[in-house]
C-alpha positions as CSV (number, residue, x, y, z in Angstrom):
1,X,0.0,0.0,0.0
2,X,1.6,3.4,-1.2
3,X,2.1,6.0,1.9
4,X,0.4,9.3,1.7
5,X,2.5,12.0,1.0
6,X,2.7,13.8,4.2
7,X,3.6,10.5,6.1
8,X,6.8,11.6,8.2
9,X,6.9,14.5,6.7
10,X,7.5,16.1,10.2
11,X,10.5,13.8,10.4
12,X,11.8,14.4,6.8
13,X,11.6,17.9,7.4
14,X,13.5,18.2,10.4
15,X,16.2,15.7,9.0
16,X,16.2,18.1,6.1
17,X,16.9,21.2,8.1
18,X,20.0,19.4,9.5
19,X,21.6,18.2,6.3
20,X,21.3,21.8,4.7
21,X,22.6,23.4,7.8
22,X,25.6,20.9,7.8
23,X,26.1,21.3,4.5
24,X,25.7,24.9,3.9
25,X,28.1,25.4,7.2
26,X,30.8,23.2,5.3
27,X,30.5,25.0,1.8
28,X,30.4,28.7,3.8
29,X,34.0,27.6,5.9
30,X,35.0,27.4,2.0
31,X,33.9,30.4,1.0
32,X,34.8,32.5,4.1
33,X,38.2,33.6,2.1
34,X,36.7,34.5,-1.3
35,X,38.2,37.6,-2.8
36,X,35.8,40.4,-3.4
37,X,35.9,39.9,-7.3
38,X,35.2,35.9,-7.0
39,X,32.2,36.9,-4.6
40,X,30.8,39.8,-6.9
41,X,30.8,37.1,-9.9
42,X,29.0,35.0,-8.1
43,X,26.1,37.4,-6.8
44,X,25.8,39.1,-10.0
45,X,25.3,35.8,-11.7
46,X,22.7,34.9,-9.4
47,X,21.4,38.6,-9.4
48,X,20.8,38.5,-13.4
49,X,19.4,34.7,-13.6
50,X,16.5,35.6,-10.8
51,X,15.4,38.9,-13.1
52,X,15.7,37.2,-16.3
53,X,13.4,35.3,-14.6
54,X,11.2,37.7,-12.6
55,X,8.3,37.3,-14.8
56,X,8.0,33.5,-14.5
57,X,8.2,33.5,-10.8
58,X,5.6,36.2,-10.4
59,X,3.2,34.3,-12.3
60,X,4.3,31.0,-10.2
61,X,3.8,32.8,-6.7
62,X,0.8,34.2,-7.3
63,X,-0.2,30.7,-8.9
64,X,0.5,28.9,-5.8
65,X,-0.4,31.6,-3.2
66,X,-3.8,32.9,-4.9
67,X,-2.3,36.1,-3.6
68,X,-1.9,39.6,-5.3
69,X,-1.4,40.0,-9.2
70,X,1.1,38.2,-11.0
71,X,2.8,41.5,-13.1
72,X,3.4,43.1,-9.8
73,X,4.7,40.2,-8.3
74,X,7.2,40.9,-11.4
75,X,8.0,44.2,-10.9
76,X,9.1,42.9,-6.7
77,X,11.1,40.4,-8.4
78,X,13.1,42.7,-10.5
79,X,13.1,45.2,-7.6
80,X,14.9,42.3,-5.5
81,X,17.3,40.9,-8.1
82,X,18.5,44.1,-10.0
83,X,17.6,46.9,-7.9
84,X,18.7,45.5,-4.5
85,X,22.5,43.7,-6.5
86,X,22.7,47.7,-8.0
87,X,22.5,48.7,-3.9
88,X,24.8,46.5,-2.7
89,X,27.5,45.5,-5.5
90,X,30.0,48.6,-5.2
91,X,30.1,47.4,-1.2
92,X,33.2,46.0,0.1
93,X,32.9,43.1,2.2
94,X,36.2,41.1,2.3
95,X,39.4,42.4,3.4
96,X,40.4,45.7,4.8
97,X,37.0,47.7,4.7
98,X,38.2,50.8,6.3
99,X,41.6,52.5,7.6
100,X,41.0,56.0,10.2
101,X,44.4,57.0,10.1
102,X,43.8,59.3,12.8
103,X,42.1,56.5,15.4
104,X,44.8,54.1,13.8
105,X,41.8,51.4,13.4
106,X,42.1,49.0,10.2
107,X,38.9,47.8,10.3
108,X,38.3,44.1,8.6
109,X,35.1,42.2,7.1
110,X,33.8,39.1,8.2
111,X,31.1,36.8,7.7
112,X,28.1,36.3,10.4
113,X,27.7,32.4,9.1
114,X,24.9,30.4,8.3
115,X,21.5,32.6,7.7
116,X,18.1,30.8,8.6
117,X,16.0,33.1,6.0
118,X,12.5,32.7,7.0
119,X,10.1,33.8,3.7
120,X,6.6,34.8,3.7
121,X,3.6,33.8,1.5
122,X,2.8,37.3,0.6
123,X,6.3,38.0,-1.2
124,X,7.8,34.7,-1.5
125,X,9.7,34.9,-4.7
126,X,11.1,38.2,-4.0
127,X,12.2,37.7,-0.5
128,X,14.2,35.1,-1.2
129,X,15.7,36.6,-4.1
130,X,16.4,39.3,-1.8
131,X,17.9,37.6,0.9
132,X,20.4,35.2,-1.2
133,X,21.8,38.1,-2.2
134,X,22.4,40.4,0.8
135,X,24.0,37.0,2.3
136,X,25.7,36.4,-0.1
137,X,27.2,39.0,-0.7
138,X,28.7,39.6,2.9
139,X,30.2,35.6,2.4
140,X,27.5,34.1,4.3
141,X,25.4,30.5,3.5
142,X,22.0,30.9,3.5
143,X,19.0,28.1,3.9
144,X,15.7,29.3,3.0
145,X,12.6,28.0,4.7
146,X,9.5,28.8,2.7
147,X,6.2,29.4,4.0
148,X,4.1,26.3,3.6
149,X,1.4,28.3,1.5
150,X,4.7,29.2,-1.0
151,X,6.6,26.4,-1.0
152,X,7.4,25.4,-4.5
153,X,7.6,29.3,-6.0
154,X,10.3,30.0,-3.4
155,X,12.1,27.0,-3.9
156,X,12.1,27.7,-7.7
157,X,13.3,30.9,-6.9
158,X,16.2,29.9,-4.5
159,X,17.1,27.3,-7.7
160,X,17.2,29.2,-9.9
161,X,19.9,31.3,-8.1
162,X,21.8,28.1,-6.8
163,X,22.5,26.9,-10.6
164,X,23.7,30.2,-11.6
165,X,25.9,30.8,-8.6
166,X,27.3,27.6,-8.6
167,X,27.8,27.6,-12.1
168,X,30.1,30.7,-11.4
169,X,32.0,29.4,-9.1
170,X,30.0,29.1,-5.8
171,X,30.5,25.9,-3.4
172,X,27.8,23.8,-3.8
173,X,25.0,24.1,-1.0
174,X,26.2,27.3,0.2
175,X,22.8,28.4,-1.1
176,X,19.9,26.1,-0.6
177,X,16.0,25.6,0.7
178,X,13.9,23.0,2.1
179,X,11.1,21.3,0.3
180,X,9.8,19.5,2.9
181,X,8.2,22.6,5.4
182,X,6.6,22.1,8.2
183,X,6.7,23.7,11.8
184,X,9.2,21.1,13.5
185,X,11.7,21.2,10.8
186,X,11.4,25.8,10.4
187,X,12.0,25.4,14.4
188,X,15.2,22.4,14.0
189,X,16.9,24.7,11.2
190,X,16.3,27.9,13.5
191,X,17.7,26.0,16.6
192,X,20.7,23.9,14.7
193,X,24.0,24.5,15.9
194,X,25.4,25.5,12.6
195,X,23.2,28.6,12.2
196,X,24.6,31.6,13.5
197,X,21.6,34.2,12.6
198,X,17.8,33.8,12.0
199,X,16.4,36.6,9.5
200,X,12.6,36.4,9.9
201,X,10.1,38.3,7.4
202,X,6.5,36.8,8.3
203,X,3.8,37.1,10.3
204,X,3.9,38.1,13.7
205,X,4.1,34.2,15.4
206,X,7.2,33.6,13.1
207,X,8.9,36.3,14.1
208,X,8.3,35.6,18.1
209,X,9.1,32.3,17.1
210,X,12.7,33.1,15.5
211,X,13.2,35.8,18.4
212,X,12.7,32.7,20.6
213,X,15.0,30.5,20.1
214,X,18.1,32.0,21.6
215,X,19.9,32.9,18.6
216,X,20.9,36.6,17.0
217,X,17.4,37.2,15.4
218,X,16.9,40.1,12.6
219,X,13.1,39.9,12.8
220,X,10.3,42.7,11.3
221,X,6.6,43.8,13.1
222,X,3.0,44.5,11.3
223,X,2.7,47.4,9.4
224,X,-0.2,49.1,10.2
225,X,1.2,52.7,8.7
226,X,-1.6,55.2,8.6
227,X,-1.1,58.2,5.9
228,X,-1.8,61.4,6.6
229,X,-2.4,64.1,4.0
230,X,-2.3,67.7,4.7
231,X,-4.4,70.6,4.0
232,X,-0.8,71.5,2.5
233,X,-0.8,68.9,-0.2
234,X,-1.0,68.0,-3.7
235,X,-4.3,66.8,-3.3
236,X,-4.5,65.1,-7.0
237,X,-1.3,63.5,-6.0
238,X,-2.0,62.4,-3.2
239,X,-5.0,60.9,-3.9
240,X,-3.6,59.3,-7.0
241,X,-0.5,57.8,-4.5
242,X,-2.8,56.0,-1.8
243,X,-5.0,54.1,-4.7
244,X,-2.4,53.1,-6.8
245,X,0.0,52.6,-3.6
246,X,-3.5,49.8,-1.3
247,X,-4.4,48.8,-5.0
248,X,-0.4,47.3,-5.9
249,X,0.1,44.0,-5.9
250,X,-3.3,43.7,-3.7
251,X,-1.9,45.8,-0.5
252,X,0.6,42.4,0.7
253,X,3.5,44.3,1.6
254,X,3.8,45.4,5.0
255,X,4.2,48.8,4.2
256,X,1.0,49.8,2.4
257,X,-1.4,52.6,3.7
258,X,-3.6,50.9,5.9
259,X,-5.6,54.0,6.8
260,X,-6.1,57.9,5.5
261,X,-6.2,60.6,7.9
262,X,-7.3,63.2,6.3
263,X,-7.1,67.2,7.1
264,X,-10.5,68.3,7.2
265,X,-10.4,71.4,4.8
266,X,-9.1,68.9,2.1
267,X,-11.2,66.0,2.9
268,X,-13.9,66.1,1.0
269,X,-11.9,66.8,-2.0
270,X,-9.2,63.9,-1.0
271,X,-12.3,61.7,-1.2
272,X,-13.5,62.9,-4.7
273,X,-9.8,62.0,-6.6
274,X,-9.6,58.9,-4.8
275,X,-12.9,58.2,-6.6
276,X,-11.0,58.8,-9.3
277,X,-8.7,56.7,-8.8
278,X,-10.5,53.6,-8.2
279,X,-11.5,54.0,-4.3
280,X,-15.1,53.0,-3.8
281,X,-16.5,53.9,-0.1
282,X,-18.4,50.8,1.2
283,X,-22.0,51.5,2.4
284,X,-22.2,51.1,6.1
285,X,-24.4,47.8,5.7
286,X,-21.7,46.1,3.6
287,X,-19.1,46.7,6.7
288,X,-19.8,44.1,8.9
289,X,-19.6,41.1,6.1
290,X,-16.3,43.3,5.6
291,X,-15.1,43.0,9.0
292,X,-15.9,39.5,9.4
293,X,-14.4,38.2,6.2
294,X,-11.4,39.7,6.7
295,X,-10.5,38.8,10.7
296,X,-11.1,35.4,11.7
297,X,-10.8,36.7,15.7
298,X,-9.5,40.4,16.6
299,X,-6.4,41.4,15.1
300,X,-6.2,37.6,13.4
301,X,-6.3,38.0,9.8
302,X,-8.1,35.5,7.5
303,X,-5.3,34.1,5.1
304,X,-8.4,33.8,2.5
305,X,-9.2,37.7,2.2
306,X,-5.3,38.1,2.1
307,X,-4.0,39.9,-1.6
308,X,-7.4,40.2,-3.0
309,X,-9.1,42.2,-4.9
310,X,-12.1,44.3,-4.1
311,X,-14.5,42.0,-6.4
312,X,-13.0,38.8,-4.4
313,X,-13.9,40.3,-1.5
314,X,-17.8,41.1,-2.1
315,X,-17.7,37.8,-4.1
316,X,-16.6,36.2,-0.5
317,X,-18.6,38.6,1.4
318,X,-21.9,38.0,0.0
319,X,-22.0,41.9,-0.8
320,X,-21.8,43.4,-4.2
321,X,-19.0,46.3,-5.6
322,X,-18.7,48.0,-9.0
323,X,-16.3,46.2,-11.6
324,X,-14.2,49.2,-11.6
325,X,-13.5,49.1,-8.1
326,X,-9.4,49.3,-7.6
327,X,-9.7,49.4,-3.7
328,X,-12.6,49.5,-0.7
329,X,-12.7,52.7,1.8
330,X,-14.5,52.4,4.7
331,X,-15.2,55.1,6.8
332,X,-13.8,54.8,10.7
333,X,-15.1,56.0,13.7
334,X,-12.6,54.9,15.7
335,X,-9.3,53.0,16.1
336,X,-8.8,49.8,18.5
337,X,-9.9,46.3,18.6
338,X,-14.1,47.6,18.8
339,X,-12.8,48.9,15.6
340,X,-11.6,45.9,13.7
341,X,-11.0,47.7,10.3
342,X,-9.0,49.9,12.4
343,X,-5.6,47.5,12.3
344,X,-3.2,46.0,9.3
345,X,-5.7,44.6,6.1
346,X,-3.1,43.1,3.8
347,X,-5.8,43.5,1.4
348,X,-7.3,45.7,-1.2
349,X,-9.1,47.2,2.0
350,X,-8.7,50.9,3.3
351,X,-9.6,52.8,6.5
352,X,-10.8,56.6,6.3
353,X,-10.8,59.4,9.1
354,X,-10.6,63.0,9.3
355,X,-9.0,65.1,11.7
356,X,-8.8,69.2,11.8
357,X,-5.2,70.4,11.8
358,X,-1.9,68.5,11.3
359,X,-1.6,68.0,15.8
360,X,-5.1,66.5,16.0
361,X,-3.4,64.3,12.6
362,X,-0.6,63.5,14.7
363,X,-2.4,61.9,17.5
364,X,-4.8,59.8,15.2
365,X,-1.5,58.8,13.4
366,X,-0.2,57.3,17.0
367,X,-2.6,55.7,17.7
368,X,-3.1,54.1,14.9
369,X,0.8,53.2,14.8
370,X,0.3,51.7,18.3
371,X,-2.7,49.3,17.8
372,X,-0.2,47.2,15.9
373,X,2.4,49.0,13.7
374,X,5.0,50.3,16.5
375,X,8.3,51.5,15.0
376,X,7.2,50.5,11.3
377,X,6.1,53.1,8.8
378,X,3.6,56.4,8.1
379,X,3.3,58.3,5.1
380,X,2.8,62.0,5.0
381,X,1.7,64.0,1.8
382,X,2.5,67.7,2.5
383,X,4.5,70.7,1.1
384,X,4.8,72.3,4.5
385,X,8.4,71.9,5.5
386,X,7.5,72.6,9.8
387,X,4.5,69.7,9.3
388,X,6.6,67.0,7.7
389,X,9.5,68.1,10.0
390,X,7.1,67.3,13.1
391,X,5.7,64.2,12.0
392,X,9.3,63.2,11.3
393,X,9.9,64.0,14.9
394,X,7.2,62.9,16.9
395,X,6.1,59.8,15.4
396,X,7.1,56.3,16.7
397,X,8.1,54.8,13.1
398,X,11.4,54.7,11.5
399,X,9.8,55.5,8.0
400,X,8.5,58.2,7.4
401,X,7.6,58.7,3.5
402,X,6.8,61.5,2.7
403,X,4.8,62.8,-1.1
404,X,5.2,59.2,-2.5
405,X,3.9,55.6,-2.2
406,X,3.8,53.6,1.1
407,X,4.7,50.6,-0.8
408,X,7.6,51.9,-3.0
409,X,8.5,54.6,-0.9
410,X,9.4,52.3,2.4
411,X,11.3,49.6,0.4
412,X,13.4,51.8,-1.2
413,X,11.7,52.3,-5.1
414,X,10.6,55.5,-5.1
415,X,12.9,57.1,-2.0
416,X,16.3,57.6,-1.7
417,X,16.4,54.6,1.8
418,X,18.3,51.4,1.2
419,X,16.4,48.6,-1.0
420,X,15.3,45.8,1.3
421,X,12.6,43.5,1.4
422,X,13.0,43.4,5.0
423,X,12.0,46.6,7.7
424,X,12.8,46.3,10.7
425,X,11.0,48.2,13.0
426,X,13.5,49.2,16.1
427,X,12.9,48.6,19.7
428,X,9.6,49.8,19.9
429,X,8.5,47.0,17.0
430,X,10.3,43.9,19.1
431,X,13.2,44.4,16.9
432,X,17.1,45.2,17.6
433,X,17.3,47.4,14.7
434,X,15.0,49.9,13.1
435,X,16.5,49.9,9.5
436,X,16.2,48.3,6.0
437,X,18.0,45.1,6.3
438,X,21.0,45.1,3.7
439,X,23.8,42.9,3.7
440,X,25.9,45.4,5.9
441,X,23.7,43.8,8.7
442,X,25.0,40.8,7.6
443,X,28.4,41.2,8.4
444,X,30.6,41.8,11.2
445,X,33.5,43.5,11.3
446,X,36.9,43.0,12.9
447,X,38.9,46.2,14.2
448,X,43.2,46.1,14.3
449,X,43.1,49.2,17.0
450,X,46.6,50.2,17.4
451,X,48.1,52.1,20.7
452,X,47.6,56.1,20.4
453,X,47.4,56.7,24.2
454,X,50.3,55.2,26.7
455,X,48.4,54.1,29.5
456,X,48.6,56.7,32.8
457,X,51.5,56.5,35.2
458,X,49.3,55.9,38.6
459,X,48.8,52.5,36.4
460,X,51.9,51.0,37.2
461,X,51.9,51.9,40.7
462,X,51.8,48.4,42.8
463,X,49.1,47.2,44.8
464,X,49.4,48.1,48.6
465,X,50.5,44.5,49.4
466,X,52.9,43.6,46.8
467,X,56.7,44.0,46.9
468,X,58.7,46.1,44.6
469,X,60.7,43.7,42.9
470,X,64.7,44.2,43.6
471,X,65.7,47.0,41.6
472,X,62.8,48.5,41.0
473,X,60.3,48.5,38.2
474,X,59.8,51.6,36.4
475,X,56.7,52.3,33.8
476,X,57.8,51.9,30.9
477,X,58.7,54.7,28.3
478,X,56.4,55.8,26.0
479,X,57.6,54.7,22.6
480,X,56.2,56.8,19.5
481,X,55.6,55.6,16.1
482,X,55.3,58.4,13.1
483,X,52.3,57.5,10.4
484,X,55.0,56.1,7.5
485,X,56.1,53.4,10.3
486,X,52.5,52.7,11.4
487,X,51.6,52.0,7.5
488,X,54.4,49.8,7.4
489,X,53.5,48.0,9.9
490,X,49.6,47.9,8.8
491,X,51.3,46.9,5.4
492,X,53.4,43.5,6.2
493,X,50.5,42.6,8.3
494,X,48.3,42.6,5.7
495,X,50.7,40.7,3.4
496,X,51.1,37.9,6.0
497,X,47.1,37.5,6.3
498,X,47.0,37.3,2.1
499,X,49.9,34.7,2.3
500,X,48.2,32.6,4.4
501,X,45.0,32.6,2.6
């Protein structure tokens, strides 16, 4: 009698996670010596085979996932593969990185280890993509561990990199994911002794999860990033932004608007262009079969509303919405869990609330960061200078994007902050770090810090209870080095390193 497919599969999977860790650990103790050029070939190569085939794995993703639409799933692909390798390529990480002359610090790169990349459904192809390349860039290994929902399209993904990369010189398995997912083996790859760092983009319970474990942990929090628009703004713009910013790719990346807070002068005219635009404001009679659709319990998002669009959702609700419908606005009365619309949709789903004056703005903006986007993102649309300033200041999220998209602007597509897939959000998110994860992260750095300071005299001076030895011990002279014997010095270190390599 044939077995069914899943039989063991808890075992297989954790037996996976071990061979790839072992394996990847052997192949990155080979590769921890690469010279810059070998490990630029190699990343380019991998960088150039995943857009090539951007288009592909879009469609596969959002085949397998149900999620979003398949062209934009492209345009996240050739974000991660081109756009991310064009961020990172011209950074040095092997060798000497820096000399401060002045300090007399050589500071040196080297690799963290073995990354456990944890992928989400919502970008699956892309974050992978992503990740390979900031690791290995920096001269880590890297296994992948899908989310179940996106199994095959990541693993296709991570492939299609592998071959390339290996095929330009890359020891085998340095790059790799597991087919066979399930909770026990995600946990026995996180916990193995050859990982040194877990780098989590997910849901909320994987991150925990990954911060659990007792390993260095590079994790991200919820995006629920209100945007606020000004009685200062390009209205026309602005409007234009938000629609086309909720209605991309079907609102799955963390960073999308979540709700409007409009200025009440321009409010009524911010709801005409969005109109425009594609926003159509739900009756109030439709917003329960909303509300429930979309959360299965407070705050607990339904994975079958997530990445759809608004004629999915009536389909699913039992409600009905105009064919031409790009995204659903429903109006708010209030923000917290009585107020379920309130919190992250990663949906085609947005909230609406007016405020009078940009300080009434900025408290609706906090709160709406607290009930479950701490430390991740807002965007502002404003040509006042002292308003943007303020909200810069006084807001608890480490991106604030201002005049452009929330989903371009945070990853770095439309806005001038590094390219990333990843965002942390800082202390205040449960994370160490409130940047966009790059392969600097990655890598740790080794300092040669020479002597520019003799220690103090009252240094040497004995211990009450200790003997002068016979003769006397005095402190020792202070011997000075000039720059040209320093840089010698630097210089035959250096050699000896390259010799033994």
């Amino acid at each position: 009698m044939a077995l069914p497919e899943n039989y063991d599969l808890d075992l297989r999977s954790i037996q996976e996670a071990r061979r790839l860790a072992v394996q990847c650990r052997e192949a990155q103790r080979a590769f921890a010596f690469a010279e810059q050029a070998e490990v630029d070939r190699i990343c380019a190569a991998m960088a150039e085979a995943a857009y090539r085939e951007s288009a592909r794995l879009g469609q596969l993703a959002h085949e397998e996932t149900g999620y979003g639409v398949a062209r934009h799933k492209q345009i996240k692909n050739e974000f991660a593969s081109r756009t991310v390798w064009e961020s990172i390529r011209d950074i040095k990480t092997t060798g000497v990185i820096h000399r401060d002359d002045r300090r007399k610090v050589v500071e040196i790169a080297w690799p963290v280890g073995v990354i456990a990349a944890l992928t989400p459904s919502t970008n699956p192809t892309s974050t992978a993509i992503y990740k390979v390349l900031i690791a290995v860039k920096a001269r880590n290994g890297i296994v992948v561990a899908p989310h179940p929902a996106a199994r095959a399209s990541t693993y296709e993904a991570v492939r299609i990199m592998m071959e390339a990369g290996e095929a330009a010189g890359m020891p085998k398995g340095l790059v790799a994911c597991m087919q066979n997912i399930t909770l026990e083996g995600t946990q026995e790859l996180m916990r193995h002794y050859a990982v040194s760092l877990i780098l989590a983009t997910g849901g909320s319970g994987m991150v925990r999860a990954a911060h659990s474990v007792g390993k260095p942990a590079i994790g991200v929090g919820p995006g629920n990033v209100p945007v606020y628009v000004d009685r200062s703004a390009d209205v026309v713009k602005a409007a234009s932004d938000i629609v086309n910013s909720k209605a991309f790719d079907c609102s799955v990346i963390c960073s999308t608007e979540q709700c409007v807070v409009a200025d009440k002068p321009i409010a009524d005219q911010l709801r005409e262009e969005m109109k425009k635009n594609g926003a159509y404001w739900l009756p109030m009679e439709d917003v329960p079969a909303i509300e429930k659709l979309l959360f299965s319990a407070p705050g607990v998002m339904n994975p079958k509303a997530v990445g759809k669009t608004p004629q999915q959702l009536a389909h699913m609700a039992g409600i009905a919405v105009p064919g031409w419908a790009r995204v659903l606005v429903v109006d708010l009365k209030g923000v917290g869990r009585e107020h379920p619309l309130s919190g992250e949709k990663l949906t085609t789903v947005l909230g609406f609330m007016v405020e009078d004056g940009w300080r009434a703005g900025c408290e609706r903006c906090i709160q709406l960061l607290k009930y479950g986007g701490d430390g991740h993102s807002l965007v502002i649309h404003a040509r006042d200078e002292e308003v943007i300033l303020a909200f810069g200041i006084e807001k608890p999220a480490f991106r604030i994007i201002v005049n452009s998209w929330g989903t371009m602007g945070a990853i770095g597509a439309t806005t001038g902050v590094v390219p990333a897939m990843t965002l942390a959000p800082g202390g205040i998110g449960g994370a160490v770090i409130s940047d966009n994860i790059t392969t600097t992260h990655l890598m740790n750095v080794k300092r040669l810090a020479y002597e520019i300071n003799p220690p103090p005299p009252a240094a040497y001076t004995l211990a009450p209870d200790v003997q002068q030895a016979s003769g006397g011990a005095a402190a020792p002279a202070s011997v000075e080095l000039s720059n040209a014997e320093i840089e010698e010095i630097v210089r035959r270190i250096l050699t000896q390193l390259e010799a033994r390599r």
